[in-house]
N, C-alpha and C positions, 0 to 999 in steps of 0.2 A: 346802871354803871356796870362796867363788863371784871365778872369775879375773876381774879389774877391767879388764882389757888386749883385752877384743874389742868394734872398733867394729862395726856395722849401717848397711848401706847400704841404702836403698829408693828403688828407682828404678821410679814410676809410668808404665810404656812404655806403645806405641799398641798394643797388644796380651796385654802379661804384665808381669805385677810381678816384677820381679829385685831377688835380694837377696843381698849380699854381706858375709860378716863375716871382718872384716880386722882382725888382732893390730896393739897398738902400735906393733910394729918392720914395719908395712908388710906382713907376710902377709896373703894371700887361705887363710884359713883353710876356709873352706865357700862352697858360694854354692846358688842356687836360685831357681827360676821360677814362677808359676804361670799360666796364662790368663785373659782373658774375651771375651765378646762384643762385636761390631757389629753395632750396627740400621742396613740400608742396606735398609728397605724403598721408599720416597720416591726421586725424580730429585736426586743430589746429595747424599740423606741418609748421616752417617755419627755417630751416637751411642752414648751406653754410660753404663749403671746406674751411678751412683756406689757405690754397695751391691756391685756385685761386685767393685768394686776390692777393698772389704775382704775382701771373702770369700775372693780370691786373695791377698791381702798375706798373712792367718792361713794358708792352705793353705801358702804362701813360706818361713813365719816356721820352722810348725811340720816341715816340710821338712827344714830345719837340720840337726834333732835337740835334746833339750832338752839336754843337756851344752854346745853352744854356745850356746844363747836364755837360760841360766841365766847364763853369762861377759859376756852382753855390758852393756856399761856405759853406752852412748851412742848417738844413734839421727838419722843422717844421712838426710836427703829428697832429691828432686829426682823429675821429671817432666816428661811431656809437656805441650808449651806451643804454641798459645793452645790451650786447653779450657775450655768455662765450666758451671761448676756452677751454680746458683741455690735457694740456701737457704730455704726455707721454717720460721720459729725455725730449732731444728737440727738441721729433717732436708734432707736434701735431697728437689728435686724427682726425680721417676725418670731424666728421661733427660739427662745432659751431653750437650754438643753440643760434638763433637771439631774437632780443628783440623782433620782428613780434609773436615769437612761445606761443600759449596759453596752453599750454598743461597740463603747473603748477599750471593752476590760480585756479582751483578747488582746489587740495589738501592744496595750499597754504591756502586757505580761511579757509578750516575747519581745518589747525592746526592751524590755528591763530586766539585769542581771543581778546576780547578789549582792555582787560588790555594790553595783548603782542601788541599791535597795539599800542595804546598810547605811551606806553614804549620803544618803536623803532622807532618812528616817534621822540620824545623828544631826543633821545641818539644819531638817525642818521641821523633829518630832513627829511625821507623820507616817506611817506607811503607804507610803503611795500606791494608788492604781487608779483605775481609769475613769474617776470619778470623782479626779480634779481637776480643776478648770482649765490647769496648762496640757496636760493628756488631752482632754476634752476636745482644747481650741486646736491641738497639732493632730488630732487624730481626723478630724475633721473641718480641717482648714481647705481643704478643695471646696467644698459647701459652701463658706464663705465668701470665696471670689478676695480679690486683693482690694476691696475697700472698707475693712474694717480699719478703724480710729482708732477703739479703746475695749479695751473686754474688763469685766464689773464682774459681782457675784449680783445673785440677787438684788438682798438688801443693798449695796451699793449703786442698783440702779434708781430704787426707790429713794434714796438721797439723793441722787444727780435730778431725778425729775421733779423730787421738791425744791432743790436749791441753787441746780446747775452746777454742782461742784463734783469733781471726781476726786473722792475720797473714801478710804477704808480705813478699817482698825484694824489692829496684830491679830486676835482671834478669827475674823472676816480671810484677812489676809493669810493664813495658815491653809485656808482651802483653796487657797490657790495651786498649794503644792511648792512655791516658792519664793518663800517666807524663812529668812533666815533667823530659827527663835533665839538666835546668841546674841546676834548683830542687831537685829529689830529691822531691818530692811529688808529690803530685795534683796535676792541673792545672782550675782549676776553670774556666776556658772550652773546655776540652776536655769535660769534662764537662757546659755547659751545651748544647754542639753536639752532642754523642751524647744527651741528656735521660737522664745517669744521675746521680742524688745520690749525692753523694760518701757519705751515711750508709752507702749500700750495700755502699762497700767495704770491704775489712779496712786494719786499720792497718801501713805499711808500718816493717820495720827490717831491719836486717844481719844478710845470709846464715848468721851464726855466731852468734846470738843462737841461745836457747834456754827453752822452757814444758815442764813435766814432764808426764809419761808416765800418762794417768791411769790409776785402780787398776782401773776396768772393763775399759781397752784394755789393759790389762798383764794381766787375768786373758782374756780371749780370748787373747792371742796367748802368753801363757805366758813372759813376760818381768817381769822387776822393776817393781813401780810405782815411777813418782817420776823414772826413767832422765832426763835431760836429750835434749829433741830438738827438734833445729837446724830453725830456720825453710827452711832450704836455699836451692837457686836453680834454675834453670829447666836441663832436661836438656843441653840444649849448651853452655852453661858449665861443668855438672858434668863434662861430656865432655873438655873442651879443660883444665881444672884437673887432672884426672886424666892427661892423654896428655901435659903441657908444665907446667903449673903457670903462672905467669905470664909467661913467658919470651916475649919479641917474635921477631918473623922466622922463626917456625913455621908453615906453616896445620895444621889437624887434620881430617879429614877423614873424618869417622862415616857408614858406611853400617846405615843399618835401615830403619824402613818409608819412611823420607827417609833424604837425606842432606843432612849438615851440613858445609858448610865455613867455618871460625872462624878467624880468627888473635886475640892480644891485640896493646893499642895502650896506650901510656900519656897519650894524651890523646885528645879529641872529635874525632875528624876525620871529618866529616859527609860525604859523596858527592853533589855536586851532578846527580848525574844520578838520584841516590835508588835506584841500583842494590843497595845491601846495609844490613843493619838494623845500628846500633849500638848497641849492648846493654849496660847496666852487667853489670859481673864481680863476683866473688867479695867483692872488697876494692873500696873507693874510690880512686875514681882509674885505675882501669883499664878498658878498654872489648873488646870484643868486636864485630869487625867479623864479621858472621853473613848467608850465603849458603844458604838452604833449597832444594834439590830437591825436591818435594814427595812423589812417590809412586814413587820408585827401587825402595825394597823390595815394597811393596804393588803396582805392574805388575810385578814378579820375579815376586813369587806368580802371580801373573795369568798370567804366557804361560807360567810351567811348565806350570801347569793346563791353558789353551789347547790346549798342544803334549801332553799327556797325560801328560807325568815328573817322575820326583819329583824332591823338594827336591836342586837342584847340579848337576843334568842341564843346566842352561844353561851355564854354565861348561866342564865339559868337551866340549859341541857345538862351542861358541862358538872353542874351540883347534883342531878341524878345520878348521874354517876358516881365512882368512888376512887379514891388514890391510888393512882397507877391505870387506870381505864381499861381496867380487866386485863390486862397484858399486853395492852396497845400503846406504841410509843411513837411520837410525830415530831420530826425532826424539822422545825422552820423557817427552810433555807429558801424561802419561795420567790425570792427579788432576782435571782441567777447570780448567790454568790452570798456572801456575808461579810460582816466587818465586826463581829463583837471578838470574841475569846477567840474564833474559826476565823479570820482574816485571809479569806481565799474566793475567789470568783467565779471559781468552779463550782462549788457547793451549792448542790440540790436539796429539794423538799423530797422525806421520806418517809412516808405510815408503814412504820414497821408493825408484822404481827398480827396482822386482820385476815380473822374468820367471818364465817356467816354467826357465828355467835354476838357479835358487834351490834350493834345500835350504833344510829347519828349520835345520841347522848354521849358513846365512848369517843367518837371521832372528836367531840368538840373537847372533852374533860385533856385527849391526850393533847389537843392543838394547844389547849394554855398550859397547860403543865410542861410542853417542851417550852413554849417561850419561857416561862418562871426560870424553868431549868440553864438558858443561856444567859435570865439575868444572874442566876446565883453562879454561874462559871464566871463570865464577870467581875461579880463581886469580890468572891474568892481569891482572883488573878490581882486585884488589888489590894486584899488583905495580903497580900505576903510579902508586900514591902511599907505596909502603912497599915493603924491602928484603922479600924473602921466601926464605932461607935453605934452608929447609926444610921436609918434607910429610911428614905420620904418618896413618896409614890404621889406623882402626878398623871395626869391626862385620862382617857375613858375609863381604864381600870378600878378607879376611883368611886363608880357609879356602882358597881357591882360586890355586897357584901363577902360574897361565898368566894369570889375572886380573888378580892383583898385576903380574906385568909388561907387558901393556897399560897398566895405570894410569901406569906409569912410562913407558913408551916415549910414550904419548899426552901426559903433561905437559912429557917430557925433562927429568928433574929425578928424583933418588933417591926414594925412597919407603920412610920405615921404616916398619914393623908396629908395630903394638900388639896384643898378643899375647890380652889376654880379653877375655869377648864382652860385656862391661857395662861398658866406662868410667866412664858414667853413675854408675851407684851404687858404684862406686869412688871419683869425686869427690865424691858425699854422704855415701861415710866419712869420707874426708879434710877435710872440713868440719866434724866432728862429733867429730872427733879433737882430743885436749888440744892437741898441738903441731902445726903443720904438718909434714906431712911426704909424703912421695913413696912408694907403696909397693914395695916393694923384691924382689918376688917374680915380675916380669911379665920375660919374654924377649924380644928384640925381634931383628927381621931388616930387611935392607937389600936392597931392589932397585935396582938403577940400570938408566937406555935401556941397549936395544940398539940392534943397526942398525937395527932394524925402526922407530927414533923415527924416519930421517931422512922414509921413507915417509910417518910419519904426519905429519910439519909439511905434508904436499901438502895429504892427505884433511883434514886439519880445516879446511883454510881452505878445501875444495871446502865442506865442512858446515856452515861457517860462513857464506857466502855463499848459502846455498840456506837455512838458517836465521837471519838476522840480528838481534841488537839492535835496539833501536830508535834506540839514535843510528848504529849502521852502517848501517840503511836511509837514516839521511836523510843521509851521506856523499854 
């Protein structure tokens, strides 16, 4: 008889589908990954086959094993955000064009003036630039040809190909770019300033709404037709529901191929300096103050490579080393551009201070200590209008002891674990789950400073000052 009690989690990453199937009572029962491709042949190019997503979702699913894809009952999303698909009826075009890809950020900047910046940061809580899906689709709408149907984020295409429904949530729908967070709708002067029709897009409802499982996608992936699956919501919410639920005065702090730092808020509290996005959550009523690093994990890949070792060889160099990396400081703007505390597109990667006195050890100690460094700018930027209690550390960071405690000594502030490596689709179980609930299987550890925090209150305000804000420059 087939167990009714295991939810499925899909979490559409910037690199592999993770899938997690979680029992009622909150067990991580199985989980599993699969890969795909980036086309970075172009200056700035960074896209990927809609098509392989599924092909790695079924490689994920069937991964499992069928004893678990036979039990599970319910079928949780979530994904990488902004990504835009563009539908043609319904297929898609070949290549999505990933939130990685810069290729926008110029034109988006010079159509866009302060006034229109203001004025769509207040209308959509987000600071836009070219790395939302309506920039995206008008900055490269000649590529397209005039038979695009419908444009999707990601995750929203991975709903329409499980269910055939064109459908999004408010958090999904914020990386649009036009997403009215007062209204809860489209905004339709947003849309007459980006020249995209509203026809184009899908219709938006709550994260916890649900369209059945069609019998074609149930018979590829070898799961029940009919299953109920949740429209979801955009992977850093899924992240931050998973590591906190909706609980205030936490940040959560996801490293992968970016990193995210989230806290929840119970009401609109917008940043007049437009330094972090405001994001609808889970449920109504709740917000998501959200700080993007843009390419933390993706430069990791990069200078292990660089430096010739494998995957976590930075980490243990980087503890050879000692606080401050001998006078070396690495600023990790390596995506062409930023979006944490620095929200500007222009911003480059800079090793400041290197001698032949150096070692690869110092290169690696300063590359994590600048990332620490952006998330406790970050952090900071959200302490000054809200209590923040607390910090939980997710994704590879997690693996690496000596890591975790810079992270803590650079913030001076505890830091618990979260212990598995896909929050993500942890929180698109938990959304897909009969009842709320927390899963109750995950272990967690606590770092607190050492002395070596007092050290670091020098060096970040040396890094701070050699890298500035844009309202500390104009101090």
């Amino acid at each position: 008889m087939k167990n009714d009690n295991v939810i499925l989690g899909i979490d559409l990453g910037t690199s592999a589908i993770k899938c997690v199937a979680m029992s009622a009572a909150g067990q991580v029962v199985a989980t599993a990954e699969a890969s795909f491709p980036v086309t970075r042949e172009l200056p700035g190019q960074a896209e990927q086959n809609p098509l392989d997503w599924l092909a790695a979702m079924e490689t994920a699913i069937r991964q499992l094993g069928g004893g678990v894809a036979a039990s599970v009952s319910a079928i949780g999303l979530t994904g990488q955000l902004p990504t835009l698909v563009c539908m043609e009826g319904d297929r898609p075009l070949a290549s999505a064009i990933t939130w990685m890809d810069s290729r926008a950020d110029a034109w988006t900047s010079s159509f866009l003036d302060e006034a229109k910046r203001r004025m769509m940061y207040e209308r959509t809580g987000m600071p836009i630039d070219g790395r939302y899906l309506a920039p995206m689709f008008r900055h490269h709408l000649d590529c397209f040809g005039g038979s695009v149907g419908s444009i999707l984020s990601a995750k929203d295409f991975l709903h329409f190909a499980l269910t055939g429904e064109l459908t999004t949530d408010p958090s999904t729908a914020a990386g649009y770019g036009l997403y009215d967070l007062d209204a809860k709708t489209w905004s339709q002067e947003l849309c007459a300033i980006w020249g995209v029709s509203e026809a184009l897009l899908p219709v938006i409802g709550p994260a916890r709404s649900t369209s059945p499982l069609t019998a074609d996608m149930a018979a590829r992936l070898g799961l029940h037709s009919g299953l109920p699956v949740t429209v979801g919501c955009a992977d850093s919410v899924a992240s931050v529901h998973a590591m906190t639920g909706l609980e205030e005065g936490t940040v959560c702090v996801t490293t992968g191929s970016s990193t995210i730092i989230m806290d929840n808020l119970r009401k609109s509290l917008r940043d007049p300096l437009r330094r972090y996005l405001l994001t609808p959550h889970v449920v109504d009523g709740v917000f998501g103050r959200e700080m993007d690093l843009l390419s933390t994990g993706t430069s990791y890949r990069w200078l292990n490579d660089l430096l010739g070792w494998d995957n976590g060889r930075i980490d243990t160099a980087a503890a050879a080393s000692q606080a401050g990396a001998n006078g070396l400081m690495f600023a990790p703007y390596l995506a062409g551009g930023e979006q944490g505390a620095l929200w500007n597109p222009n911003l480059r990667g800079v090793l400041h201070g290197l001698t032949v006195q150096h070692g690869a050890h110092d290169i690696a100690r300063a590359y994590l200590e600048g990332v620490h460094f952006e998330i406790r700018r970050c952090i900071d930027i959200l302490a000054e209008t809200s209590r923040i209690e607390s910090v939980v550390l997710a994704g590879h960071a997690v693996s690496h002891p000596s890591t975790r405690q810079m992270l803590a000594d650079i913030l001076g502030r505890p830091v618990t674990t979260y212990d598995h490596s896909s929050p993500a689709a942890i929180g698109a179980a938990l959304l897909a789950a009969p009842q709320e609930g927390r899963p109750a299987s995950l272990s967690a550890s606590v770092v607190t400073p050492s002395a070596a925090s007092t050290d670091y209150e020098k060096i970040y305000r040396r890094y701070s000052a050699l890298f500035p804000t844009i309202a500390e420059a104009s101090d």
